[in-house]
Steps between C-alpha positions, in 0.01 A plus 500: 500500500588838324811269305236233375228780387809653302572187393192351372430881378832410234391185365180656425623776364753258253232298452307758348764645262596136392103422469414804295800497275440162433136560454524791207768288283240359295481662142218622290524596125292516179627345169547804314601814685275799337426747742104501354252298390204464299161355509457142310931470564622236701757517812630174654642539845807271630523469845891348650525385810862454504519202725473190453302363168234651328304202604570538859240788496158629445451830362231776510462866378415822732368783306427854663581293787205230470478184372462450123655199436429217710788243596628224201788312462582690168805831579316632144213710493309649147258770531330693216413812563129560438482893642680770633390328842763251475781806568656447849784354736550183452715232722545136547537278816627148551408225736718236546303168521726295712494787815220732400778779519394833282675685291410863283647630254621903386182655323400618119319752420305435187329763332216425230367753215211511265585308142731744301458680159844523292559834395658561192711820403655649176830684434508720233298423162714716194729195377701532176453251255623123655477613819307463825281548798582414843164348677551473921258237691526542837257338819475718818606395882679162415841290355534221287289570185532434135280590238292457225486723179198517273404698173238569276388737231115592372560246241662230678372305841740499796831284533736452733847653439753159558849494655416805648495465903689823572348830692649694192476381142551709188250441185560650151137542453179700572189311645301441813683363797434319793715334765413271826776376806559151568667344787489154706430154474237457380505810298301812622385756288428836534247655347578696163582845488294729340526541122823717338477608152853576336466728193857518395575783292812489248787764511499513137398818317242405238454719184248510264655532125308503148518361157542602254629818714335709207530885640132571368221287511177465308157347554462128391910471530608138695771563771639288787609604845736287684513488878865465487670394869879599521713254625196247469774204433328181311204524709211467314248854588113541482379857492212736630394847343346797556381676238255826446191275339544218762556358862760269603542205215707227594657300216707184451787659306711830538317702221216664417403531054222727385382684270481884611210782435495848662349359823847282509641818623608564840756364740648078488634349865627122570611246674570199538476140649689166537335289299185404650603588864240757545681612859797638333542805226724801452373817584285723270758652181462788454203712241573451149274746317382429169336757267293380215402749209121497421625517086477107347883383415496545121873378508483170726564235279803756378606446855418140525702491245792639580497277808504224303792568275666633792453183705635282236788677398 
């Protein structure tokens, strides 16, 4: 009696390993192994048996331990997450049509977050002339993203950036920026970060110099200052000024021509831009003071003269 108990006690006990190893060989994964998802992605769920052929079996899926999807002859399962609800354990079973025998499967755990904003970071903004910025996109919680570069200006609607996928890309100019992840099939997109505006501001020194560079000045006397930007290469240079009659004035060439009275007087200060690229400039030169005598020039067209006769040899 005791011999049979132990006995029968054995087989069950070997039946029991065999069973249960046998039962847990089944395999679950997802198509694309991010660690996090996001609401309106998509996650489809393969489910192995690793017996027999994928036909021999029906297939269902367990999540938080309760049925979710209901058994079908298809191993593939696509769900698109619709709300942070959707986060949990997930794990597949098997039943083999020919002897109703079960199988389950290692578990997932899936976790779902709210629709993402990019966020977009700058690295330093005082370039020399030809240079760069370096922009970084980056998407929180997750793997597997590329992205999507856009710029615009006050004067120009918004375009997208092309052949530029990276996290990091490097742009010679100044602007507003905006980037956006992408990952999947089909594509998922984040939603944009928040606006960056790059004001890049020029190494160069700027200096303001005059002409004719006349040591005394008198009222109704023409001059020109020149914003003039060392090192400035072939680029071609728009300038601001500050003067003592008037704001800001922002003109489409690197000079500034006038005729001078005593209010002329006071201090000069430039700089100036890229072209048109109204994100970019040098920094402010430094105060070129002019001082203008209140007596009329009796002797100008002596010195217009000379000018003349000098300039031609």
């Amino acid at each position: 009696m005791g011999a049979t108990l132990l006995c029968e006690l054995g087989l069950f006990l070997l039946c029991t390993l065999l069973c249960t190893g046998h039962a847990q060989d089944a395999v679950l994964t997802i198509e694309l192994s991010w660690s996090s998802f996001f609401i309106g992605e998509s996650v489809t769920f393969q489910c192995d048996m690793n017996e027999g052929e994928d036909t021999d079996w029906e297939y269902k899926i367990n999540k938080d331990g309760q049925d979710f999807f209901s058994y079908r002859i298809n191993k593939d399962y696509k769900l698109k997450m619709t709300s942070t609800g959707d986060s949990g354990e997930y794990q597949c079973f098997g039943l083999r049509m020919s002897s109703r025998d079960t199988k389950k499967s290692n578990t997932l755990s899936i976790t779902v977050l709210d629709k993402p904003r990019a966020t977009l970071t700058a690295g330093t903004t005082t370039i020399p002339v030809g240079g760069s910025v370096t922009l970084t996109c980056s998407v929180q919680s997750s793997d597997g993203w590329k992205y999507e570069w856009f710029r615009r200006t006050k004067r120009t609607s918004e375009v997208q950036i092309r052949d530029q996928q990276n996290r990091d890309i490097r742009v010679p100019y100044g602007g507003i920026y905006r980037c956006r992840g992408t990952r999947g099939n089909p594509v998922y997109y984040t939603d944009k970060s928040d606006d960056v505006t790059i004001d890049i501001t020029f190494s160069n020194k700027v200096v303001v110099k005059q002409q004719p560079n006349w040591p005394q000045l008198f009222r109704g006397e023409t001059i020109t200052l020149t914003c003039e930007v060392q090192e400035g290469g072939e680029t071609e240079w728009f300038s601001e000024w500050r003067g003592p009659r008037t704001l800001t004035q922002r003109i489409p060439y690197n000079f500034l021509r006038f005729v001078v009275s005593e209010s002329s007087s006071g201090d000069y200060m430039c700089k100036s831009r890229r072209g048109y690229d109204r994100y970019s400039s040098t920094e402010w030169s430094e105060p070129f003071t002019l001082s203008v005598s209140s007596k009329s020039c009796l002797l100008c067209d002596l010195h217009f003269t000379n000018v003349i006769m000098v300039s031609t040899g």
